[in-house]
N, C-alpha and C positions, 0 to 999 in steps of 0.2 A: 181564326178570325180574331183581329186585336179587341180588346176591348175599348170603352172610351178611355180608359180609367191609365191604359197600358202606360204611356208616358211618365205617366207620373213614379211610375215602379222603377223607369228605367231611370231615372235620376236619383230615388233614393239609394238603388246601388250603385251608383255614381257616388255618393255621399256617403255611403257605409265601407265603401272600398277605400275612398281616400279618408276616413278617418283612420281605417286600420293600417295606414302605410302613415301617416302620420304618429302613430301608437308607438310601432314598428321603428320608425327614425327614434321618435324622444328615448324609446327603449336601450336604441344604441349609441344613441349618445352619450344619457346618463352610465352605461355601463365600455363607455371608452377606456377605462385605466381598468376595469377589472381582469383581473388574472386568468387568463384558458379562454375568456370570453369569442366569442365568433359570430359576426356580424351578420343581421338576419333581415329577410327579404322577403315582401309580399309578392307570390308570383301570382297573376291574375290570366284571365281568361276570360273574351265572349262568350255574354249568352247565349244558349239555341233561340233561334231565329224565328219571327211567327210571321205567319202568310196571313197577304193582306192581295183583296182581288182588284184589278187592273183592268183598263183600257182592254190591255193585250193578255191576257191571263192573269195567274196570281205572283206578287211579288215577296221578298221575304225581308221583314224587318226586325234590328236587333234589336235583343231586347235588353242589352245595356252589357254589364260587367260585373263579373263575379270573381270571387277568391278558390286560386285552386289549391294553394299550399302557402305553409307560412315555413320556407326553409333559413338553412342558415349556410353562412358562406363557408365551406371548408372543402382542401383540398386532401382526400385522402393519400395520397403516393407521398406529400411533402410530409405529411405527418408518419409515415414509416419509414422515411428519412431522417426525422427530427426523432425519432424511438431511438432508431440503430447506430446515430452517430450522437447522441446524447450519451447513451451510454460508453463509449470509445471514449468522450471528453473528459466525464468526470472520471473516466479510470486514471488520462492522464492526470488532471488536476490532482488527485489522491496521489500518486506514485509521484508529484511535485513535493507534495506535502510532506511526505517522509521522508525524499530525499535533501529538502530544506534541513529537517531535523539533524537526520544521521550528519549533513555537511557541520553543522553545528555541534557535534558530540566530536566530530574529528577538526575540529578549528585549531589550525597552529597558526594562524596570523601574529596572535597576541604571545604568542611564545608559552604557552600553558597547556600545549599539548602533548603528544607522544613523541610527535619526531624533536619536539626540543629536551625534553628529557631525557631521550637517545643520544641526542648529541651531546647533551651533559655527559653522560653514563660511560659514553663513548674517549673522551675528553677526560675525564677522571683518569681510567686505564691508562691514558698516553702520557698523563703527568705523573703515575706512577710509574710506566717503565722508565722514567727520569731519575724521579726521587722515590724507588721502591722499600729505603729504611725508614723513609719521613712518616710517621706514625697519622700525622695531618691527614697526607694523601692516602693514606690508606683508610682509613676513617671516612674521606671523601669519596673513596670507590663505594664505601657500603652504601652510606646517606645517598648519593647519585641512582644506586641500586635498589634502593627503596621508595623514590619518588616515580623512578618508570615504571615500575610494580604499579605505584597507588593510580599512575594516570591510564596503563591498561586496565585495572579492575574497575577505576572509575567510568571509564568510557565503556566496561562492559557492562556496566549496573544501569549506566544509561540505556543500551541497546535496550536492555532488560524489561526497563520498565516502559519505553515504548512499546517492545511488542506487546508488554502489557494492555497500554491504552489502546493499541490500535483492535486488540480483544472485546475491549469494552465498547471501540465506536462500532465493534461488528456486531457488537449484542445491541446496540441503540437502532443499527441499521434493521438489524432484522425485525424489534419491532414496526418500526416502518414499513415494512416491507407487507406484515403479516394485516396491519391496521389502513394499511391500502387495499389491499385486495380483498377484506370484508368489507368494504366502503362499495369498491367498485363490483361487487356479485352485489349487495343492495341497491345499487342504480340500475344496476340488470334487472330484476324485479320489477321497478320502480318505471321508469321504463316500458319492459312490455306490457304493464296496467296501463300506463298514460295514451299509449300507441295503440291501444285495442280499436278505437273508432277510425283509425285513420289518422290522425295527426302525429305532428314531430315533434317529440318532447326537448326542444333543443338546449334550453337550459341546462336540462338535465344530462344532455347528450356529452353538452360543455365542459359539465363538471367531473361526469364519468373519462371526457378524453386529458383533462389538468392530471389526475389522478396517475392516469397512464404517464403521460412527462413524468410526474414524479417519482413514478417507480423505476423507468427507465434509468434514471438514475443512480440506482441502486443496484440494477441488475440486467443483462440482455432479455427483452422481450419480442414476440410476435405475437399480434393483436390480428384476430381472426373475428367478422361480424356474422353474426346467425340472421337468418330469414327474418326472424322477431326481432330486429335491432338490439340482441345482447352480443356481448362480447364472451371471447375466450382467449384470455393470455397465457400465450403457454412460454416456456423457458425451458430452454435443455431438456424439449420433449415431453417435459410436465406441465399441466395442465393447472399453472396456479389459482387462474380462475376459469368456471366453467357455470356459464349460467348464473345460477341460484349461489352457487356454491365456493368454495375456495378452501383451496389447502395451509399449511399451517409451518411456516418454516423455524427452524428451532437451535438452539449448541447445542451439542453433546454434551456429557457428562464431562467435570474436568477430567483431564488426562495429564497426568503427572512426567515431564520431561527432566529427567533425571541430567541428561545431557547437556541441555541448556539452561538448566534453574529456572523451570518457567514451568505453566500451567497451558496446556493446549486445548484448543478445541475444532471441534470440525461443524460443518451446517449439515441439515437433515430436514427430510421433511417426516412430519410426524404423524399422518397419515397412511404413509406408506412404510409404517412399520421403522423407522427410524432410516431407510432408506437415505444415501450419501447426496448431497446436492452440491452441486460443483457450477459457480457462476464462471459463464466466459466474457463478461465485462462488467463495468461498472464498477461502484464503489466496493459492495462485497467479493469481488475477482481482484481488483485493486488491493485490499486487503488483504486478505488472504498471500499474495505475493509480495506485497514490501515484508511480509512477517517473514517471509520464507529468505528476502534479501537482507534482512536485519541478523538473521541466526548465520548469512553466510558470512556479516562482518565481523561477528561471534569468532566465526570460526576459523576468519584470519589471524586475528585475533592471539587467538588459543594457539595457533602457526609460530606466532613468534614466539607464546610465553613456552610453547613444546622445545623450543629450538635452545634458548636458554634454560630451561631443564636437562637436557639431553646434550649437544653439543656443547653448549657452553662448559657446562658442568664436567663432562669427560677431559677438556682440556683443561680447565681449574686444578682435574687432578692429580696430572703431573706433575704439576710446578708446587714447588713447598713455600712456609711462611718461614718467619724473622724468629719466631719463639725459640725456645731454649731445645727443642726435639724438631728442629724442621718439621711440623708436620705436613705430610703431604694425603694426598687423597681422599681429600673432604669436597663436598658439594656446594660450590656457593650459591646455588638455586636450591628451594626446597627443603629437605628434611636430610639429618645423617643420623644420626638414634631415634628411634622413636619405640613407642609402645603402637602395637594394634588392636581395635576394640575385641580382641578375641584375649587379649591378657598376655600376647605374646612379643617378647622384646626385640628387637634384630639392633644391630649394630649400624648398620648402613641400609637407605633406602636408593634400590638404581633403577633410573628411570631410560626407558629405554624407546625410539621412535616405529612404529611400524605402520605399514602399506600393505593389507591382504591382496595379495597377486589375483585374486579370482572376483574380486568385490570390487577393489579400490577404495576399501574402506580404509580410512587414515585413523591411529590411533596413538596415545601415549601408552607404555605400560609401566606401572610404577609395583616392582617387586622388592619384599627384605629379602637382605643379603647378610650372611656373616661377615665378617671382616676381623684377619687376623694380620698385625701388625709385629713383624718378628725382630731383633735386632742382634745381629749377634757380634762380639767383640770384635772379631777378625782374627789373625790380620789376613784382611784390611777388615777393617769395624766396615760392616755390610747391615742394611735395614730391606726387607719384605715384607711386602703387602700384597694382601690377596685376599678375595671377595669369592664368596659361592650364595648364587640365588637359592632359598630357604624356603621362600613364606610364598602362598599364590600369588602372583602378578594380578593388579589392580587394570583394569581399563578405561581408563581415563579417558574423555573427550569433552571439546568445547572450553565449557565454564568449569568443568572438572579440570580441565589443565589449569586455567586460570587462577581457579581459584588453591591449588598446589601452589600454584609463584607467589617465594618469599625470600627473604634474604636468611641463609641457613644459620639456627639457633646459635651454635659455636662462634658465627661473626660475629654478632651482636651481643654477645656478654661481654662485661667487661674484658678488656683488654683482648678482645675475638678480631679487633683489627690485626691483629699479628699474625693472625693464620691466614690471610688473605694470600695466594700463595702468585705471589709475581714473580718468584726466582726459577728458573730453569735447572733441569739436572743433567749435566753435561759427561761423560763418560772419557779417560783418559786421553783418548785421540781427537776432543773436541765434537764429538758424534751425540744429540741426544738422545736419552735414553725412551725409550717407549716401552708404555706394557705391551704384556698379550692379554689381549681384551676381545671378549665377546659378548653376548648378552646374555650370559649366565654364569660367567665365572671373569677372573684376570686376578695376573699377578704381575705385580712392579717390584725388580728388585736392584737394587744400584747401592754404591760403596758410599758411603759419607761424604767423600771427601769429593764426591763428583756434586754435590750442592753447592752452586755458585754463592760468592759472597751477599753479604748482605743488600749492599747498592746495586746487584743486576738485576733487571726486570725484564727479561727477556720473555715470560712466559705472558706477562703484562702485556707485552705488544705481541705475539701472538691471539690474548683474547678480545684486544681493539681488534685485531684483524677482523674478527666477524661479523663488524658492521657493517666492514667496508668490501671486503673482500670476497670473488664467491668460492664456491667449496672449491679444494684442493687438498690432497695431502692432509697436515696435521690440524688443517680445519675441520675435518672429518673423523676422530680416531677409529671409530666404531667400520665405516667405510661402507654403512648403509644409507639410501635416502635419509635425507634431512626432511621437519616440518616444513620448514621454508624453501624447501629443494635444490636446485644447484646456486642459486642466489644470495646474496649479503642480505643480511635482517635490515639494512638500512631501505638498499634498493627494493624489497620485499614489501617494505611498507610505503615505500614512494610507489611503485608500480600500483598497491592496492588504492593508493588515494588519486594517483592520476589515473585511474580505471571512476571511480566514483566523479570526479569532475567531470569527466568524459564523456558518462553517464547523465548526467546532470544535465549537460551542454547540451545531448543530444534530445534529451526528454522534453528541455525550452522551446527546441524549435518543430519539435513534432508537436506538442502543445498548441503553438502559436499557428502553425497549417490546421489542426483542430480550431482552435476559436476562430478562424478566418472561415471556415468550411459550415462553422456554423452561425455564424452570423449571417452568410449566406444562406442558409436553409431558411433561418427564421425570416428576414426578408420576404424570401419567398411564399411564405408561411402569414407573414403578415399582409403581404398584399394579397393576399384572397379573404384572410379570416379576419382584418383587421380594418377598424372602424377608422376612416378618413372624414376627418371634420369638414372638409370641402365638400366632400361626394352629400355627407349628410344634411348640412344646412341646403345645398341646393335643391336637395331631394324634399327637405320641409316646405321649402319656396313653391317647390312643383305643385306636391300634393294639397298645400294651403293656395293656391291658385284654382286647382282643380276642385277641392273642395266647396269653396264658394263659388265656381263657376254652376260647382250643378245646385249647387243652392239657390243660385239668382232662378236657374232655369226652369226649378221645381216651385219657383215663385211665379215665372212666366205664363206655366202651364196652367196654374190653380184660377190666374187669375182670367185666364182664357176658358177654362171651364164656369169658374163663376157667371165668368157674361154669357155662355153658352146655356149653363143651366138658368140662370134666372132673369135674363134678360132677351134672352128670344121667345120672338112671338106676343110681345106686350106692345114694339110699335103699332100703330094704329085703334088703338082699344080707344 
């Protein structure tokens, strides 16, 4: 049975319902430009109904309008769209980033880089099989020789210290990483306290899902919701956050790369006992791979400077110089006397290329070698030379070849132009003479008078040929794989730069399919969680309409009770 009074009730929730959807609009208004924010709705519902008696039995009247939830607008499927291809994005974006860099470590537009110092160095050699007694041009082989040096080690110092930094953004990331997902297990918390009566902590919900974008960024995530509206983000099967709680992601201790001159590290989570954590996208998976693509430009690199250690060098050593003893079979890469930190002296260091048949591991090996230099009067006055490996073989690689490439001490002292050895040693019938060479012993031995004159520089365009030319024959003396393999050191490094352009080209357009794919996401993303100024002032219009509708009517009523209560029954007194 209604009461008198009933009316009256049913207008105040008329008036408390449109204030709260008025509350509700200024709410999302004022937080249009916030960041994660998702746009939230009063869902209402009829009251149960109260029976009132009839003519014809009893009738049922409502009893106005109540609030059943205060939700907020979000689409969950868009948002584990917007998780799984966020992070695909910024992996590319990162894998931009370093490949900007590296393109700028190898910049030869300006002429300041490796392929134009090659083609100095190159260029030199060819003006000395011209003028091979002009002391100039021989002086010019060195200097040309020493600038491709400084622009390879400089361009590996670069590599260097990017993999450096990119170390350092992995350690900045991981904080990030580590100070998200304590953020987001405290909204967990926070949360299922708020939600204990029944309501939606959407704010909070808000700020818990910004969090998630943000980490997604860093790292592939699945975001899994519990019955208590917490979260658990797990990655590569671990459980970064779980509830209350979250794990701890961390570097390893450094680790000393001898190989590369560099300090390495791996991720871990530190909870599970230092257990290995391995991201498959994002910026920490991004990282972790340009580091791995930066040691392989290292190790092209060290390709070349192995190839002029080793080939170059072998064919330097048959040819003699201009000085008063032709000398012949000196190193013009690298070392030819040296001491080793054991106190032992060798005469000649030989540096030799190898490929383990079982591995494919690619290495230099740089061993001493005795070196005895015989001459005996004749007739015919005859000179031999012969080398036996001595000392343990070194294993060079990377930044270890690298940092071996130098232009050999005996060039560079005074008057060491002379030993630059451009002359050929030609044998009676016009045949030149070759050692027997292996990689652990040779001996060369030819008559005096087979050293061509002063002005021939025939061994000189022999060692241009290796820029240009691929192996063959005396390009080869040794007649094992080369660093550079069947290939010119020229084309060797144009292949590796038009592979990085290539690269590059292709990274732009997968890039630009990414930012198109997700600008699409967000769109969609926006129009469900996103605050439309139109939708909202109409909606204030509505509810301020509706508002003062039930407020006239709750004026209507009072004043119809007034004369009900105080004015019936008084006419006629």
């Amino acid at each position: 049975m209604r009461s008198t009074f009933a009316g009256l009730n049913t207008m105040v929730r008329g008036i408390q319902n449109n204030q709260l959807s008025l509350d509700t609009t200024g709410h999302n208004i004022t937080n249009a430009s916030t960041e994660g924010y998702s746009r939230q709705r009063v869902d209402s519902a009829a009251t149960n109904y109260q029976e009132r008696p009839s003519l014809y039995g009893g009738v049922y009247v409502g009893g106005g309008v109540d609030v059943v939830a205060l939700n907020r607008a979000r689409n969950v499927y868009a948002d584990k769209q917007y998780w799984s291809e966020n992070s695909a994005q910024n992996l590319y974006q990162t894998y931009k980033t370093n490949y900007d860099k590296v393109e700028t470590v190898f910049n030869d537009s300006k002429k300041t880089g490796i392929l134009n110092a090659m083609q100095q160095f190159y260029s030199s050699w060819v003006n000395l099989s011209n003028y091979a007694s002009d002391s100039a041009s021989r002086t010019s082989v060195i200097t040309k020789g020493n600038n491709l040096i400084d622009r390879i080690k400089t361009s590996a110092k670069q590599l260097q210290v990017q993999i450096t930094s990119q170390y350092d953004e992995m350690r900045i990331q991981v904080g990030k990483v580590n100070s998200i997902t304590k953020e987001i297990a405290r909204l967990n918390k926070n949360i299922m306290f708020a939600e204990t009566n029944g309501g939606k902590a959407n704010d909070l919900r808000d700020q818990r899902d910004l969090l998630v974008d943000k980490l997604s960024e860093i790292t592939n995530v699945n975001v899994y919701e519990e019955a208590n509206g917490q979260y658990t983000v797990v990655s590569n099967g671990m459980s970064l956050v779980q509830r209350e709680s979250s794990l701890t992601l961390e570097m390893s201790p450094p680790i000393n790369n001898k190989q590369y001159g560099i300090t390495d590290y791996t991720l871990r989570i530190k909870e599970a006992g230092g257990i290995g954590y391995v991201p498959q996208s994002g910026i920490l998976k991004a990282l972790q791979d340009t580091i791995v693509q930066d040691k392989g430009h290292i190790d092209q690199l060290a390709d070349i400077s192995a190839t002029l250690l080793t080939t170059f060098n072998d064919v330097h050593k048959q040819g003699a110089g201009i000085d008063a003893d032709s000398t012949t079979w000196l190193n013009f890469f690298g070392k030819n006397k040296f001491k080793s930190p054991n106190g032992t002296t060798y005469d000649q260091m030989q540096y030799t290329w190898h490929v383990d048949p079982l591995t494919d591991e690619r290495y230099m090996q740089a061993a001493g070698a005795s070196l005895t230099r015989t001459h005996t009067a004749g007739p015919p006055p005859q000179t031999t030379v012969s080398t036996n490996v001595i000392g343990a073989p070194d294993r060079l690689q990377s930044m270890q070849i690298i940092n071996e490439l130098k232009i050999a001490d005996e060039l560079t002292a005074p008057g060491g132009q002379n030993l630059v050895a451009a002359r050929q040693i030609t044998n009676a019938g016009g045949t030149k003479v070759t050692p027997t060479l292996t990689n652990t012993s040779s001996t060369f031995t030819y008559n005096d008078s087979w050293v061509n004159g002063t002005a021939d520089g025939t061994i000189a365009v022999e060692l241009s040929k290796l820029f240009n030319i691929d192996q063959a024959g005396t390009m080869n003396p040794r007649g094992t794989t080369r660093a550079v393999s069947d290939v010119s050191i020229n084309q060797y490094y144009n292949s590796m730069m038009s592979k990085l352009g290539a690269d590059a080209e292709n990274l732009d357009k997968v890039l630009k399919q990414q930012d198109d794919l997700m600008t699409q996401i967000e769109q969609w993303r926006q129009s469900t969680s996103g605050v439309d100024w139109n939708e909202e002032l109409t909606n204030m219009l509505k509810f301020q309409t509706g508002y003062g509708a039930c407020s006239r009517m709750l004026t209507s009523m009072d004043e119809m009770l007034d004369r009900l209560i105080n004015s019936t029954g008084v006419v006629g007194r």
